[in-house]
C-alpha positions as a printed NumPy array, in Angstrom:
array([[-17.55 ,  10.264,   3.869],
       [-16.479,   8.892,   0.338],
       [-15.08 ,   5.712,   1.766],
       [-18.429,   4.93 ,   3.938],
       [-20.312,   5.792,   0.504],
       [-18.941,   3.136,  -1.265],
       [-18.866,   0.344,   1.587],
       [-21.611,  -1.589,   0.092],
       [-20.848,  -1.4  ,  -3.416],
       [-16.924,  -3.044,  -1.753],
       [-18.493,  -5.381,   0.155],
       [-20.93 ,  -6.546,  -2.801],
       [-18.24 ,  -6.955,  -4.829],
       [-16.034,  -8.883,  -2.876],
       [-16.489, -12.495,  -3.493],
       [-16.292, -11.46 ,  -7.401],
       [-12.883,  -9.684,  -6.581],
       [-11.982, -12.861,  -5.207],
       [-13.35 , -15.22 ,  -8.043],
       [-11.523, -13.391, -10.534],
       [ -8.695, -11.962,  -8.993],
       [ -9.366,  -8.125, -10.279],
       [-11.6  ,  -5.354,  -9.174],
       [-14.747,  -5.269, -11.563],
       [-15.62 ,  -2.575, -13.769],
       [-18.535,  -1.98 , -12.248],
       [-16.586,  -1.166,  -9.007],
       [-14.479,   0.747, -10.387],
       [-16.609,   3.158, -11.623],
       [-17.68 ,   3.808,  -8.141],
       [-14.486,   4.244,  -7.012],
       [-13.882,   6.465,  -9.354],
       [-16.642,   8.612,  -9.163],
       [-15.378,   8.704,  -5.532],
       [-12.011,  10.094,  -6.567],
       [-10.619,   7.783,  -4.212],
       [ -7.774,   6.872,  -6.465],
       [ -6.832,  10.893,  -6.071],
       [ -6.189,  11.255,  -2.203],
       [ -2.645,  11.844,  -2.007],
       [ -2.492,  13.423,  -5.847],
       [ -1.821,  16.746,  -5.881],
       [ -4.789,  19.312,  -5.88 ],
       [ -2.485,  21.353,  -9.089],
       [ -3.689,  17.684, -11.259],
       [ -7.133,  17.626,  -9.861],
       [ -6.409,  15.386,  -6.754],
       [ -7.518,  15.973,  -3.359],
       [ -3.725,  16.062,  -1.305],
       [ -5.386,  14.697,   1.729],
       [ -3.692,  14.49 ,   5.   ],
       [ -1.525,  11.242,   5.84 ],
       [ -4.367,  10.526,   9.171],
       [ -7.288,  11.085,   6.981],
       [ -5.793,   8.614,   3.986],
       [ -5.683,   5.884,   7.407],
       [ -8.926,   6.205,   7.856],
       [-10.31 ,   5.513,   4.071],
       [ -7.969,   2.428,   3.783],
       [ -9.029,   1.036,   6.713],
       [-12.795,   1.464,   6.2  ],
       [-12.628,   0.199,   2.777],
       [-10.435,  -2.846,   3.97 ],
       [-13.028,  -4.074,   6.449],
       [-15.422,  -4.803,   3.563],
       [-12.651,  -6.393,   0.963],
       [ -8.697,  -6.087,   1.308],
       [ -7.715,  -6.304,  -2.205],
       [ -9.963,  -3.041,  -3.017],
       [ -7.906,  -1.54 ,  -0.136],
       [ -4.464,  -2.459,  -1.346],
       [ -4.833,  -1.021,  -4.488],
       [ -5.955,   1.996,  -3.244],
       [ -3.408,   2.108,  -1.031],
       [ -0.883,   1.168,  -3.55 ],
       [ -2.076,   4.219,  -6.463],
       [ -2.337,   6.54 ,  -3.701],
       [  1.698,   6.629,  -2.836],
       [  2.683,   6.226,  -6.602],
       [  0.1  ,   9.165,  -7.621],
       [  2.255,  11.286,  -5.461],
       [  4.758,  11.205,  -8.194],
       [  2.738,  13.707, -10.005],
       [  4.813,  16.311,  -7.501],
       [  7.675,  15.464,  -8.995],
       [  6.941,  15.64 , -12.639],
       [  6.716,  19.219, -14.098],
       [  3.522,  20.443, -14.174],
       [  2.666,  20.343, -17.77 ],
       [  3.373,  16.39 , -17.197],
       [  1.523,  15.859, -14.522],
       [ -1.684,  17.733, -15.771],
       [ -1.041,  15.151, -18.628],
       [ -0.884,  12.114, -17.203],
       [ -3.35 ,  12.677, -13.933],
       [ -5.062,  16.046, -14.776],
       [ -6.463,  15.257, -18.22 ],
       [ -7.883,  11.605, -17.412],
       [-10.096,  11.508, -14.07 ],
       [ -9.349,   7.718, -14.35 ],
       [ -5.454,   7.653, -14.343],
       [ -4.344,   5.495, -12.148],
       [ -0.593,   4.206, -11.45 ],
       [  1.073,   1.477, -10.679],
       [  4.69 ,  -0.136, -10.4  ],
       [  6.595,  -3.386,  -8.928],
       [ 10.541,  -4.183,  -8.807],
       [ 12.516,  -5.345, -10.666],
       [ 15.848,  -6.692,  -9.86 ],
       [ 17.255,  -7.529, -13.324],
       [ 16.285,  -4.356, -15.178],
       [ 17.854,  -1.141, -17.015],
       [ 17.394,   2.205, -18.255],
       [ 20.228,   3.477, -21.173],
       [ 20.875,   7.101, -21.678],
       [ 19.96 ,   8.098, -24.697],
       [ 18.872,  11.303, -27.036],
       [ 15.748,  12.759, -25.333],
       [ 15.789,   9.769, -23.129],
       [ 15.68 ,   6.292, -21.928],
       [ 15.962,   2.7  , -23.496],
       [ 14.553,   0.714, -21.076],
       [ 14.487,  -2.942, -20.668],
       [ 13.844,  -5.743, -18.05 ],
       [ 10.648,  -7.233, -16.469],
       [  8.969,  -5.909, -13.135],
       [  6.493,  -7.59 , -10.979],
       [  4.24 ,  -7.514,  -7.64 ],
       [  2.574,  -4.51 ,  -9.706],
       [ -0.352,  -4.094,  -7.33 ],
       [ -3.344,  -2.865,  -9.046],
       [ -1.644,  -2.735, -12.759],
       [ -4.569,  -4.05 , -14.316],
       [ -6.553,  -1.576, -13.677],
       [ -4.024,   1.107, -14.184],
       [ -3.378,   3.873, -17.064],
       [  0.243,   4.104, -16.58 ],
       [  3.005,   1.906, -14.818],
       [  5.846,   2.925, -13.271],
       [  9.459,   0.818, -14.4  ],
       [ 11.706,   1.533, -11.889],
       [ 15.407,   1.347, -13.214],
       [ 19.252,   1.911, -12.769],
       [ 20.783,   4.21 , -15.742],
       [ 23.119,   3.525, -17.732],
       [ 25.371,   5.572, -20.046],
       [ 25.376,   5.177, -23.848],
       [ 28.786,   3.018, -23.559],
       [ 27.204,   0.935, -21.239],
       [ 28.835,   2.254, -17.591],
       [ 26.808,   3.291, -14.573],
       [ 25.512,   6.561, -14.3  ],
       [ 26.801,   7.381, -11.101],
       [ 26.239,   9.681,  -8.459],
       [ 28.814,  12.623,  -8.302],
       [ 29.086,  13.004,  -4.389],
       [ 28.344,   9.687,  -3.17 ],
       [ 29.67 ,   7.012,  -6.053],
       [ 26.072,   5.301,  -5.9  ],
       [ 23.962,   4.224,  -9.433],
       [ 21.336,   6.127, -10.029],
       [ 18.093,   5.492, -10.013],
       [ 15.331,   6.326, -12.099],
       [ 11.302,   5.736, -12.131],
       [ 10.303,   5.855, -15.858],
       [  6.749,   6.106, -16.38 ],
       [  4.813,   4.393, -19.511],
       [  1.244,   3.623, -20.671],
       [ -0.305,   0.143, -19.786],
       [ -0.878,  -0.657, -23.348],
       [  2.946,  -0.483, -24.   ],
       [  3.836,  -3.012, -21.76 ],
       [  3.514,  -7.227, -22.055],
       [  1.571,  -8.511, -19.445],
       [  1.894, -12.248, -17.664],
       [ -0.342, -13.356, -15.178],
       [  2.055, -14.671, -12.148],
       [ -1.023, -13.619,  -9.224],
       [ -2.032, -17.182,  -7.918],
       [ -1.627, -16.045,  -4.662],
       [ -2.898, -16.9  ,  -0.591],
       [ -4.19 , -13.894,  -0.353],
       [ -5.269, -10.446,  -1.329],
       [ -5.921, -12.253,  -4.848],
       [ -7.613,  -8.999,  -6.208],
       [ -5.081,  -6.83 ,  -6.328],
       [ -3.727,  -9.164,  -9.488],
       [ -0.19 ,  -8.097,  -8.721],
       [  1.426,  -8.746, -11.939],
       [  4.496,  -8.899, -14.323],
       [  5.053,  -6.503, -17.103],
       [  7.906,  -6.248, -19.234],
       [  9.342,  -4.056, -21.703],
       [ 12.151,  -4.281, -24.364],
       [ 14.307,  -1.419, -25.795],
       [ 10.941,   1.175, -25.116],
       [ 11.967,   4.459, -25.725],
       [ 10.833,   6.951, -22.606],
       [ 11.573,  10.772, -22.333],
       [ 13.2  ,  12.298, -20.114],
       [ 10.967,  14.075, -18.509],
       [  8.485,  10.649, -17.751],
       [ 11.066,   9.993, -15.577],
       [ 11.184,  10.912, -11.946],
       [ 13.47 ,  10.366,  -8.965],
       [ 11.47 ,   8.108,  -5.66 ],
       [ 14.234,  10.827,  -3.318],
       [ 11.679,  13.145,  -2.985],
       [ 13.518,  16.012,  -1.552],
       [ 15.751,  16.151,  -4.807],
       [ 13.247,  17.031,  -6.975],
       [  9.621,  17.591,  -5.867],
       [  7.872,  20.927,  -7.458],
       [  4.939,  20.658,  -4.808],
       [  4.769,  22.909,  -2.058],
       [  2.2  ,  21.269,   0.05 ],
       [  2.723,  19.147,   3.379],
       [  2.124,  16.306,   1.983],
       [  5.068,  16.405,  -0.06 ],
       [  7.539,  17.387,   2.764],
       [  7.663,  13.431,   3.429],
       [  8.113,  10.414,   0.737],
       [  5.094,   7.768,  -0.486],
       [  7.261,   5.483,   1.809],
       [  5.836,   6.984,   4.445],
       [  2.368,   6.783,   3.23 ],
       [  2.495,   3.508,   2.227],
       [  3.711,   2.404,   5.718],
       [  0.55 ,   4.109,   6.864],
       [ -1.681,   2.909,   4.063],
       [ -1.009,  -0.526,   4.311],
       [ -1.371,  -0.515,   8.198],
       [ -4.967,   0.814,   7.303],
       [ -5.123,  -2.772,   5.195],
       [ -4.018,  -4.524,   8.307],
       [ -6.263,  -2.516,  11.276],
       [ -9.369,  -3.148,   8.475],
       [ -8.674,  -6.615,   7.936],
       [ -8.456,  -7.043,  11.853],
       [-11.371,  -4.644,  12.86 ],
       [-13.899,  -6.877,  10.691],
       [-12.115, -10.202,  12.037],
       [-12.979,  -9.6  ,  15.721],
       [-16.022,  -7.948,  15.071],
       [-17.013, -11.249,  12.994],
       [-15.643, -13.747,  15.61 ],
       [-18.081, -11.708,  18.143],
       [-20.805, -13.018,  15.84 ],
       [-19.428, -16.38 ,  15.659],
       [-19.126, -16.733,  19.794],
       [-22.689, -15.25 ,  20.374],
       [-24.132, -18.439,  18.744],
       [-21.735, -21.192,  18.787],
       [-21.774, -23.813,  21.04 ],
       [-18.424, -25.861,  20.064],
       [-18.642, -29.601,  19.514],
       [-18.875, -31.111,  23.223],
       [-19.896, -28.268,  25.109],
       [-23.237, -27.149,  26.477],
       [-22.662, -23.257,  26.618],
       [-22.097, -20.298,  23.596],
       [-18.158, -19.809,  22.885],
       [-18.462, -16.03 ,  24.559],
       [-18.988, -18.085,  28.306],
       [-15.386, -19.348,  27.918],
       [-13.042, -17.745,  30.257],
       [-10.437, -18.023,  27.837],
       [-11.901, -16.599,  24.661],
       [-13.258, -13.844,  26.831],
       [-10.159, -13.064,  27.79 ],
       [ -8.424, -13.172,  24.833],
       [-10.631, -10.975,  22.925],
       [-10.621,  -8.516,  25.286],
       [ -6.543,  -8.4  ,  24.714],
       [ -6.527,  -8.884,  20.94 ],
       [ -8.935,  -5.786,  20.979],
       [ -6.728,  -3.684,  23.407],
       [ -3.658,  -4.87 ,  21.608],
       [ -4.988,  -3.867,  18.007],
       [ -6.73 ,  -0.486,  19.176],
       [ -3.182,   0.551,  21.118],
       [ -1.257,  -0.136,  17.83 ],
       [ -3.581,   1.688,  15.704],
       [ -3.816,   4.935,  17.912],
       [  0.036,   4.727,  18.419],
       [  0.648,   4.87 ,  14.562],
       [ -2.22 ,   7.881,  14.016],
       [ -1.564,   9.994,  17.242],
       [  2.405,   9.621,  15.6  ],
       [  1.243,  10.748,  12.372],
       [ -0.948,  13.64 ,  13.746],
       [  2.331,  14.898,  15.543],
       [  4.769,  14.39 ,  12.409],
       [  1.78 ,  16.249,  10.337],
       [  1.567,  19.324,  12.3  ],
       [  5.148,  20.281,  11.922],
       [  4.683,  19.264,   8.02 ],
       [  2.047,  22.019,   7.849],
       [  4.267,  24.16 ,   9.836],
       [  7.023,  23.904,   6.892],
       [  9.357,  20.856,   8.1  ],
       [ 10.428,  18.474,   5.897],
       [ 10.216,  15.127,   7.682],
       [ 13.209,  13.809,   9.858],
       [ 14.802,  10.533,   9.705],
       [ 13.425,  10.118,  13.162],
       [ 10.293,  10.939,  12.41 ],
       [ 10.313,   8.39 ,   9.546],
       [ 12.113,   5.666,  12.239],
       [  8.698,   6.595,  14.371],
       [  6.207,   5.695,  11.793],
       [  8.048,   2.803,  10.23 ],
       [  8.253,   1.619,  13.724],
       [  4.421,   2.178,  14.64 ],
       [  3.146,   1.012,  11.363],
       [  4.826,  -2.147,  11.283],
       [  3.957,  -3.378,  14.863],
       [  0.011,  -1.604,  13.836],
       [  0.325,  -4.84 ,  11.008],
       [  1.489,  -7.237,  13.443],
       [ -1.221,  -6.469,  15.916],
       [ -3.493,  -6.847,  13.722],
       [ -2.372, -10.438,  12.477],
       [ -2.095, -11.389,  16.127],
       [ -5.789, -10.177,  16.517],
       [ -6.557, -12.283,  13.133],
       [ -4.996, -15.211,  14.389],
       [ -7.111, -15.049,  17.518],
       [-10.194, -14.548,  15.57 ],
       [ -9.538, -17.705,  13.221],
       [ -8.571, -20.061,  16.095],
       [-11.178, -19.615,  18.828],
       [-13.456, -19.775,  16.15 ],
       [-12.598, -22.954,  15.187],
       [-13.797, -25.476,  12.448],
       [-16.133, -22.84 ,  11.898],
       [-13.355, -20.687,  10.284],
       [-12.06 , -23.091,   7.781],
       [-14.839, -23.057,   5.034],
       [-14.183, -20.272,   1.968],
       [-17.631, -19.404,   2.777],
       [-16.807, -17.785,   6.136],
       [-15.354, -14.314,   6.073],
       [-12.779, -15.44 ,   8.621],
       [-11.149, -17.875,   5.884],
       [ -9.972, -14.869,   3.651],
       [ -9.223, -12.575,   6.502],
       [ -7.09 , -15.155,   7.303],
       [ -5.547, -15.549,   4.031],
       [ -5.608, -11.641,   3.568],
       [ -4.112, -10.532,   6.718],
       [ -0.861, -13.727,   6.045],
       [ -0.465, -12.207,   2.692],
       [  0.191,  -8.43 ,   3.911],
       [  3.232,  -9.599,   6.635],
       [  4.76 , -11.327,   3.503],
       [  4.757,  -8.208,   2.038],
       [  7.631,  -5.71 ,   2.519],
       [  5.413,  -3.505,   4.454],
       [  5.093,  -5.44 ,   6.526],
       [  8.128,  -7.802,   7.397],
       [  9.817,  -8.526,  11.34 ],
       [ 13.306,  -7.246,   9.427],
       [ 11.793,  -3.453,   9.898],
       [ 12.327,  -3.352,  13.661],
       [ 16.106,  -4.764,  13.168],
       [ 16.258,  -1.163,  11.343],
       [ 14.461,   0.697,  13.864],
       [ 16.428,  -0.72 ,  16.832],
       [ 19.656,  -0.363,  15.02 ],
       [ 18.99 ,   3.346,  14.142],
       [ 18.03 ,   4.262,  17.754],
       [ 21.627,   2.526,  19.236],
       [ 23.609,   4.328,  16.809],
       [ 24.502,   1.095,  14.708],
       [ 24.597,   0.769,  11.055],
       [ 21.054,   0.926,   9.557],
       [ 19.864,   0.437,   6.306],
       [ 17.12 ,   3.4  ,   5.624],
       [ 15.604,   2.393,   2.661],
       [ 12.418,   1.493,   3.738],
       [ 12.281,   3.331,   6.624]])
């Protein structure tokens, strides 16, 4: 398995990751040579268009060794997926050409893109660009504007369109904002750009049933739905090495005042024994979910919105779990846990910093709940 292969060379890396908030060449390379930037590319610009289960399954592995590495692997893997919706000459460009092309994007809430001959002028600043450092292209994410200055608007529903306009790294300014908590590696940065010409067709729509040119499964559903599942891979990871390092930690300890190991408490025996239920239930919800929603893909669905509601729903409590399983890890441990030289510190720090994240915020069950009662739902996460 590519993901097992490069384990060590992760978990070697990781306190370098941390230290300077990037991913090192040297890993890199490896991951690389792995293609694992390339799993949800499509095979037609030399990726490998894996299956939404099997994409779980490398995230997670690689997150129990560092979680940074996993984000950003995550993170390239749903915006490579735009190569289905460039045309194929594009594409082959961008991805096809360079085995190291890797993009990346952020919001931004104060940005623009004016019509134009051939074009886009595009202006405004975008952050939270997760694995942009290490990227070959970026992806500025803007409303259009006409010429004159008025929204380009949607003919049938009145809404501003939208646009994804996609640009070299070196093209961009750069400012380090990523002092973070956690998952300091995946140096999440700002970029900015002023007047930059972009043509037309470097620009791509995130609706992916409007214009996708890929015939595959995979592209029956939106990146949304693989990053829900992706970063749930971050959060099982995280957790998975957590528990299995607080094991460690109770098999030796005998805490300050007592005369037995931590693993003879009723309490911590207990607990464990529900953070581990509680974390492998969530998990297996969101994949057996994903294993049903992927057989009618292959069968020639497109994905429902209820099928969307189901994995929104099962990856978001999947992330919760796992910081409930975290946060059990990290307390019984105790004083133990505290010191930057324990792995439970930056699980800690990791697994906090993915429920800020939008993946992974409460407000996603609101939807959910709404949707299934027939009340006014926002979808655009789901």
């Amino acid at each position: 398995m590519r993901a097992e292969a490069v384990r060590p060379a992760v978990a070697a890396a990781s306190n370098e990751i941390e230290a300077s908030r990037r991913l090192p060449p040297a890993l890199l390379d490896r991951l690389h040579a792995a293609r694992l930037f390339r799993l949800l590319l499509p095979r037609s610009s030399d990726g490998i268009e894996t299956d939404p289960v099997t994409f779980f399954h490398v995230i997670e592995t690689i997150a129990q060794e560092d979680a940074s590495t996993a984000w950003c692997l995550s993170q390239a893997g749903g915006c490579a997926m735009s190569a289905a919706y460039l045309d194929l000459p594009v594409a082959q460009a961008i991805f096809g050409s360079d085995p190291r092309a890797v993009l990346a994007w952020g919001p931004g809430p104060k940005v623009k893109a004016i019509e134009c001959e051939g074009g886009y002028r595009v202006s405004g600043v975008w952050a939270f660009a997760s694995g942009g450092r290490h990227a070959t292209w970026l992806g500025a994410h803007c409303p259009i504007y006409r010429a004159d200055g008025s929204p380009r608007r949607d003919a049938t529903t009145g809404e501003q369109l939208e646009r994804t306009m996609l640009v070299r790294t070196e093209d961009v300014e750069w400012t380090d904002i990523w002092n973070t908590v956690g998952l300091r590696g995946t140096a999440s940065d700002q970029f900015a750009l002023n007047d930059f010409f972009v043509r037309a067709d470097h620009s791509i729509t995130r609706d992916f049933d409007k214009e996708c040119r890929e015939s595959g499964p995979l592209y029956r559903m939106g990146n949304g739905t693989c990053y829900q599942v992706g970063f749930a891979g971050v959060a099982c990871g995280i957790a998975r090495s957590a528990l299995d390092g607080f094991v460690d930690v109770a098999r030796n300890k005998v805490p300050r005042g007592a005369s037995r190991p931590l693993r003879d408490n009723a309490a911590v025996q207990t607990n464990l024994a529900v953070a581990e239920v509680n974390l492998r239930a969530a998990r297996t919800y969101l994949l057996q979910s994903m294993a049903e929603i992927w057989k009618d893909l292959s069968a020639g669905s497109m994905i429902t919105v209820k099928q969307r509601i189901i994995i929104r729903m099962a990856s978001t409590h999947a992330i919760h779990k796992a910081r409930e399983a975290v946060d059990f890890a990290w307390n019984a441990a105790g004083a133990t846990a505290i010191f930057e030289s324990h792995p439970l510190e930056r699980r800690f720090r990791d697994m906090h910093t993915v429920t800020q994240q939008l993946q992974g915020q409460l407000r996603h069950f609101e939807t959910v709940g709404a949707w299934m009662m027939g009340a006014e739902a926002d979808l655009t996460f789901v």
